[in-house]
C-alpha positions as CSV (number, residue, x, y, z in Angstrom):
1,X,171.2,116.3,144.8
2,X,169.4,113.2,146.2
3,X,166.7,115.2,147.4
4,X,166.4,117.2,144.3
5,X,165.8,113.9,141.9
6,X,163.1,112.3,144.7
7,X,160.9,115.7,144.2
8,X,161.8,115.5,139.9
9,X,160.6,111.7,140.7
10,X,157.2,112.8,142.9
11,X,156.7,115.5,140.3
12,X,156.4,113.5,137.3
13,X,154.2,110.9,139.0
14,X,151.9,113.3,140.4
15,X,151.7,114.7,136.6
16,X,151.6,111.2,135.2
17,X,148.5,110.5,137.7
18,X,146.5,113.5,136.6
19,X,147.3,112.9,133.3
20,X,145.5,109.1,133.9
21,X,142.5,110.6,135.3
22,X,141.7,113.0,132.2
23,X,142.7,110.3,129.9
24,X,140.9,107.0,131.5
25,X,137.1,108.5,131.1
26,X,137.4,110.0,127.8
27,X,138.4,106.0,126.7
28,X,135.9,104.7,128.6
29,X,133.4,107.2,126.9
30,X,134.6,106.3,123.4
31,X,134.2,103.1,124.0
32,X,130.7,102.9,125.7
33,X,130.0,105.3,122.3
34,X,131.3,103.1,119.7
35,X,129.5,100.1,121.5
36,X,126.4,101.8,121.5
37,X,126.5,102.6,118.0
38,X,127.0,99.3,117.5
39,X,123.6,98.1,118.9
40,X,121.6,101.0,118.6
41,X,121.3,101.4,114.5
42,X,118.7,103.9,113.6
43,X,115.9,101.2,112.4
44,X,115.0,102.4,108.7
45,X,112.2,103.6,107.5
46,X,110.3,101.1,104.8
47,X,109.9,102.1,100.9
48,X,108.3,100.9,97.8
49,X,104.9,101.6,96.0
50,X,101.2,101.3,96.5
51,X,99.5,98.1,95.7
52,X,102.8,96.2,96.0
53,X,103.1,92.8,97.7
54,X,106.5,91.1,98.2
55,X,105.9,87.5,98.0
56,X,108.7,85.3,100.0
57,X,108.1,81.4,99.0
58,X,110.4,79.1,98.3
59,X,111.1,78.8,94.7
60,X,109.6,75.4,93.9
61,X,106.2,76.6,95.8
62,X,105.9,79.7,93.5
63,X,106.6,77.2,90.4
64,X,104.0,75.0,91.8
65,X,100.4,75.1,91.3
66,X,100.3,77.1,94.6
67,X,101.9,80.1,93.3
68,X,99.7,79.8,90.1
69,X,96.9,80.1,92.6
70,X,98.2,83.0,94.1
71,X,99.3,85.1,91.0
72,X,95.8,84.5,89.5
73,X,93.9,86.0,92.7
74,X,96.7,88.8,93.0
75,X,97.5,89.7,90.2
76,X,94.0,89.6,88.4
77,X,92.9,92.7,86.8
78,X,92.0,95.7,88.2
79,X,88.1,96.9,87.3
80,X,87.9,98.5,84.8
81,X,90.5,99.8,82.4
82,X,91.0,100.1,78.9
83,X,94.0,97.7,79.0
84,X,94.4,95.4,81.9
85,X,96.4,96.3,85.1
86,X,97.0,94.0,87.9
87,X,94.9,95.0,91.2
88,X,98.7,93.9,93.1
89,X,102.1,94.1,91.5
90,X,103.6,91.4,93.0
91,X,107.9,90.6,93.8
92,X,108.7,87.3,94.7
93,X,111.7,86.9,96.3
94,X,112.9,83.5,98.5
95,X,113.9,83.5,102.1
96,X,117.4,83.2,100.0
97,X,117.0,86.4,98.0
98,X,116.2,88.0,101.6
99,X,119.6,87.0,102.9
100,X,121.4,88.6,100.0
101,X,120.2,91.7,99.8
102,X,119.6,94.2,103.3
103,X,117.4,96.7,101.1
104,X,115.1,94.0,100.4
105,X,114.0,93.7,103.9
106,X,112.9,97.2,103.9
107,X,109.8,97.1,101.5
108,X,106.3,98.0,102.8
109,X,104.3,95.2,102.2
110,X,105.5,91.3,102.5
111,X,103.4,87.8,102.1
112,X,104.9,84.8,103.5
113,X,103.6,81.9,102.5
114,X,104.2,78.2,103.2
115,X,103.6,74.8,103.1
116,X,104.1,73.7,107.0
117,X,104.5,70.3,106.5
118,X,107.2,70.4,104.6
119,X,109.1,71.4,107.8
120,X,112.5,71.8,106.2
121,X,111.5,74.7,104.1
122,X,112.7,78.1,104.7
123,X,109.9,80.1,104.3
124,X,107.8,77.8,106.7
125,X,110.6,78.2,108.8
126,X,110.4,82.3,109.5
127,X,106.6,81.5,109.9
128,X,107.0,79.0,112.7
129,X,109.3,82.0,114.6
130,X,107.3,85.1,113.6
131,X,103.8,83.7,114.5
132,X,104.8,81.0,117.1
133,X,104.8,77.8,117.7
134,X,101.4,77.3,119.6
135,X,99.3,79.0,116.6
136,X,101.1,76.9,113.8
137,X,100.7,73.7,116.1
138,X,97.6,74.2,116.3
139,X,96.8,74.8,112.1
140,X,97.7,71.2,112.0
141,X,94.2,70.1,113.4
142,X,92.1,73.4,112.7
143,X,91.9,74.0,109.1
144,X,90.8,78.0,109.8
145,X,93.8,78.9,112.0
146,X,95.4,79.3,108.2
147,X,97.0,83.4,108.4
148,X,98.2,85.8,110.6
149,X,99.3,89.5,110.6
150,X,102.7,91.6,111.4
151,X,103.8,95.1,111.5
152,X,107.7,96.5,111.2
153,X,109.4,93.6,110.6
154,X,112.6,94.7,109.8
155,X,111.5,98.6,108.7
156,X,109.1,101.1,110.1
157,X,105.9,101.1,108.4
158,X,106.0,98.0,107.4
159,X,102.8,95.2,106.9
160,X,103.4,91.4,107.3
161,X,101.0,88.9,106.1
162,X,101.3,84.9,106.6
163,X,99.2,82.5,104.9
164,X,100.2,78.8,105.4
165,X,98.7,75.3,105.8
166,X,99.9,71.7,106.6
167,X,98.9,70.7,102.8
168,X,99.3,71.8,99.7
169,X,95.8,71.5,98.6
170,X,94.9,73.4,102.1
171,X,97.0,76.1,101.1
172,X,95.5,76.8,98.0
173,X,91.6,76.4,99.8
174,X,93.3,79.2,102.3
175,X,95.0,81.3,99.5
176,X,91.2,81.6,97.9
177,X,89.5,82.3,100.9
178,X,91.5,85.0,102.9
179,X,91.9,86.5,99.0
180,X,88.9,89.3,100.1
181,X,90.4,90.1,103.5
182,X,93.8,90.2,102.5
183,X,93.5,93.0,99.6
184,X,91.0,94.8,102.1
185,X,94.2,94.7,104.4
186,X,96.3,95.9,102.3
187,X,94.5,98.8,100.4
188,X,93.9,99.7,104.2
189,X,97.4,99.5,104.6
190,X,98.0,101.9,101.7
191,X,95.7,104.9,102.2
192,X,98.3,106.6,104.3
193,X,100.7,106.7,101.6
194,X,97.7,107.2,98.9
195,X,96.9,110.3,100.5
196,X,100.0,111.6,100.9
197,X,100.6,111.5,96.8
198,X,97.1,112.9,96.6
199,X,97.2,115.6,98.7
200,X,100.8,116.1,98.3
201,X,100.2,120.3,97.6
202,X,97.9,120.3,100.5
203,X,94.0,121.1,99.9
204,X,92.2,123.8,97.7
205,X,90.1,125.5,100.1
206,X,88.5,128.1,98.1
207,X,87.2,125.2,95.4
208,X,86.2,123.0,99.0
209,X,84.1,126.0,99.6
210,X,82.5,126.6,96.2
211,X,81.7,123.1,96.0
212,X,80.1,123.1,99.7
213,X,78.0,126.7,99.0
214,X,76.8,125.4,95.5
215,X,75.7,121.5,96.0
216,X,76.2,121.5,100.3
217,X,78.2,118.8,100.4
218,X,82.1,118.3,102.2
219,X,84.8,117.3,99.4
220,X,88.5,117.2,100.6
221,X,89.8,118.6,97.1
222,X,93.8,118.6,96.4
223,X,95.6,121.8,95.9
224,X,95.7,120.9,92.1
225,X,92.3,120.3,91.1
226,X,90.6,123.7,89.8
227,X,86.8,124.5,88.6
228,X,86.2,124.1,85.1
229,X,82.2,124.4,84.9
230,X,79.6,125.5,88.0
231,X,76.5,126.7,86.2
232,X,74.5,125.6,89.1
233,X,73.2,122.5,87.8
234,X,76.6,120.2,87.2
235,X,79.9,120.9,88.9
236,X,83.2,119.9,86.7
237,X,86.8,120.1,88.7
238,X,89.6,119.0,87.0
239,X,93.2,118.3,87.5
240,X,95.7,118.8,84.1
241,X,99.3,117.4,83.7
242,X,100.9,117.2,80.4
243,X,100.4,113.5,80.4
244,X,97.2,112.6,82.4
245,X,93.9,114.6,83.1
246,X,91.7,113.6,85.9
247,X,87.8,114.6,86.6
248,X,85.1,114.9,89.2
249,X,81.1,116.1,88.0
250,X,78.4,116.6,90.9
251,X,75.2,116.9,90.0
252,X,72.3,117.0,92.7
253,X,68.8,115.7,92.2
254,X,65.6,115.1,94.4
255,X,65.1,111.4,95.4
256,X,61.7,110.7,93.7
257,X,61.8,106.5,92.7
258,X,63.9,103.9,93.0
259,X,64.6,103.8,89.8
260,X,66.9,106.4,90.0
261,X,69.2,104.0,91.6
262,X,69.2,101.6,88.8
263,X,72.0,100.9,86.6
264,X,70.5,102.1,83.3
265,X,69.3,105.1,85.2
266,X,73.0,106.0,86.7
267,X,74.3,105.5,82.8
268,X,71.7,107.1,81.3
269,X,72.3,110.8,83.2
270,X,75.9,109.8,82.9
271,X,75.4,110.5,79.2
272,X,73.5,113.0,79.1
273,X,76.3,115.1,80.9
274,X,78.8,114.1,79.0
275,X,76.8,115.1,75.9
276,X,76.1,118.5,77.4
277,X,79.3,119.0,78.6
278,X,82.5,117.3,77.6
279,X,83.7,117.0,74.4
280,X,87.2,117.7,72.4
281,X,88.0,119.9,70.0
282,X,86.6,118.3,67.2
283,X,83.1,119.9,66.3
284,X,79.9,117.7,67.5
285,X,81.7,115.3,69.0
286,X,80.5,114.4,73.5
287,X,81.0,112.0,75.6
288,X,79.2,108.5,75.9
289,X,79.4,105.4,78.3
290,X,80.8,102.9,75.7
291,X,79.6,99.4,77.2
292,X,80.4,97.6,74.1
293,X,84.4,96.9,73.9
294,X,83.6,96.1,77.9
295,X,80.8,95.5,80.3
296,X,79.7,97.9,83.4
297,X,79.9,96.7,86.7
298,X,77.4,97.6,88.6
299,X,77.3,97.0,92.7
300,X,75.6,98.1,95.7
301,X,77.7,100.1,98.0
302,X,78.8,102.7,100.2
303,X,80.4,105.9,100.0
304,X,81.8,107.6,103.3
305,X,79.5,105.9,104.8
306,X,76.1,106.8,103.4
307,X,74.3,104.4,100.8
308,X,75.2,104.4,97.2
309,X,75.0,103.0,93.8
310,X,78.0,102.4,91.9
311,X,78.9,101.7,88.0
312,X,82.4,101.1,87.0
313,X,83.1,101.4,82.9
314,X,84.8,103.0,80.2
315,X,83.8,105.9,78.5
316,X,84.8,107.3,74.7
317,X,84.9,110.7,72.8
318,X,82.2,110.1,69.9
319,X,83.5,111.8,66.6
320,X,86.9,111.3,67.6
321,X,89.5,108.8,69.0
322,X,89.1,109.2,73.3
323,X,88.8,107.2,76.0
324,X,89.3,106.0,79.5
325,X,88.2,105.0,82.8
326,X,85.5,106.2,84.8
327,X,83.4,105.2,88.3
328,X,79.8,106.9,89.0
329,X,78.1,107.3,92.0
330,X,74.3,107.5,93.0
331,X,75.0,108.5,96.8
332,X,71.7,108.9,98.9
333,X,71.3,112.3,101.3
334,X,70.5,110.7,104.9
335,X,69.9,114.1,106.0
336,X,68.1,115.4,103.1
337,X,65.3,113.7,100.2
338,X,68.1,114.0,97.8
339,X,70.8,112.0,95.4
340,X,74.2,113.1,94.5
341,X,75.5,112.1,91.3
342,X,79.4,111.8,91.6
343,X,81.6,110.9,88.8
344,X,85.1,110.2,88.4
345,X,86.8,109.8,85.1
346,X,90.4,109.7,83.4
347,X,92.0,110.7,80.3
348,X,95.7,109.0,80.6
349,X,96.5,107.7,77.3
350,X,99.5,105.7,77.4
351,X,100.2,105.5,81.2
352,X,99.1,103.0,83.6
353,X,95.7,104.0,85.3
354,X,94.8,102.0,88.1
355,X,97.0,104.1,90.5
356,X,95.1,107.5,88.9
357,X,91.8,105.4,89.3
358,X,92.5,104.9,92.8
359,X,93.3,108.3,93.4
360,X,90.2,109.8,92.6
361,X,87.9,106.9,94.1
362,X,89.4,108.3,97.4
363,X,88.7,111.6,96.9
364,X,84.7,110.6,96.4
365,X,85.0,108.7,99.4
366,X,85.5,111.9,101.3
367,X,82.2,113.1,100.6
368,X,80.3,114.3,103.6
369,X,76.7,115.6,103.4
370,X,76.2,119.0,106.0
């Protein structure tokens, strides 16, 4: 019997032992796991829409004459619409607001902007860590070391701008100055996203070539856009939704005198295609630049590259109550002795435009002569 309970004894440790080693590194798994959970979160992506800047400043700088400064360059109005639309939305929010909130750290596109010698400040603060100590040091004596930039903050795809100073009164000298660069930053920023709305269907390839065969020129046209006229002198494409309709006309020309690159030239053929070709449905009524209710801006540029001029405006339905934005383009053939005419214009009564606007600005800024 003494023998007997020594091998029940042996038995139950050699179980119990075996039982310890299957046991011991399935905990030691689970807990590695859980730990690693714990420090590994899956780092978000970052949302919100284009031309939308989160401001963080502290409250009484946004109240202050600095934050007027800001909102005027920021938020002034888009060129040109029949009613006014900010060129930024702009959020404010405090380093505070930040804090209180987890989903407001995951926006696209943040300004910080600060005051440094008020060194107790929040917001001048999370400047001081995010762009260092050495750089902001070193704003105190050199009034041009006034910004920086950041990417993915606290989200993927995200943009960081700082703009600070050891003054007030330097602040707002900076806040004027980087104005230009900033918003050419930021619309940067956004074409990713802008042509991912746009081309959201993919590309029509069969309207690509048609375009290509009849005026020889490379457009990257959305799914959605079809041909409404190609008589082999003016192209019209147009995209229809029950709310909005949005329009491209080509029309190709030899290069004979400058003043075809004028502004009352580009204007001039502007309206004589709308009087051939666009109307509504009420009898005699065309199309017309109407530079009366607002002026045309008229600038010197570039498209894709290649030289251009360009006329921003507003165009109406004489005989009958339409209107809306449009931008023409006089773009010059570097291969060829030829001009392209290249219009954009919107119909959108009743929703917001500048978005729309933007939208088919980039489409003309895929144009590429063969």
């Amino acid at each position: 019997m003494e023998y007997q309970a020594m091998d029940q004894t042996n038995n139950f440790m050699i179980k119990y032992a075996r039982l310890l080693l299957f046991v011991l590194p399935l905990l030691m798994l689970t807990n590695c796991t859980e730990e690693a959970q714990r420090g590994m979160r899956a780092v978000p992506t970052a949302f919100g829409q284009l031309n939308e800047i989160v401001v963080v400043m502290d409250q009484e700088l946004w109240d202050s004459h600095v934050g007027d400064t800001l909102r005027y360059y920021y938020s002034s109005a888009y060129p040109l619409l029949p009613q006014p639309e900010p060129v930024f939305d702009l959020r404010h929010f405090t380093p505070e607001d930040l804090k209180k909130d987890p989903l407001r750290k995951e926006l696209r596109t943040y300004m910080f902007v600060a005051n440094l010698a008020e060194e107790d400040s929040p917001t001048s603060q999370v400047i001081r860590k995010d762009v260092g100590q050495q750089k902001t040091d070193e704003a105190r004596d050199n009034l041009e070391i006034n910004n920086a930039a950041g990417r993915d903050k606290w989200a993927k795809g995200q943009l960081l701008v700082y703009q600070f100073a050891y003054s007030r009164d330097a602040l707002i000298d900076a806040l004027k100055a980087n104005f230009p660069a900033v918003k050419r930053r930021v619309n940067e920023f956004d074409k990713k996203k802008l042509e991912s709305y746009i081309y959201l269907d993919g590309v029509n390839n069969s309207l690509i070539k048609e375009v290509r065969d009849s005026m020889g020129v490379e457009l990257r046209l959305p799914n959605d856009y079809f041909m409404a006229v190609n008589d082999g002198e003016v192209i019209w494409m147009r995209k229809e939704t029950d709310k909005t309709s949005q329009n491209l006309l080509l029309k190709k020309m030899k290069y004979e005198d400058k003043a075809q690159l004028t502004e009352a030239y580009l204007l001039s053929l502007r309206d004589s295609i709308g009087r051939q070709y666009i109307s509504s449905t009420i009898e005699d009524s065309y199309m017309r630049v109407n530079n009366e209710d607002l002026p045309i801006v008229f600038n010197t540029t570039k498209v894709n590259g290649n030289f251009a001029v360009e006329a921003r405006g507003i165009w109406e339905i004489v005989g009958d109550y339409m209107g809306g934005s449009f931008i023409s383009y006089m773009v010059l053939n570097p291969n060829t002795n030829e001009l392209l005419f290249i219009d954009g214009f919107l119909h959108a009564p009743g929703e917001d435009k500048r978005d729309l606007m933007e939208h088919l600005d980039y489409i003309i800024n895929t144009l590429k002569f063969r």
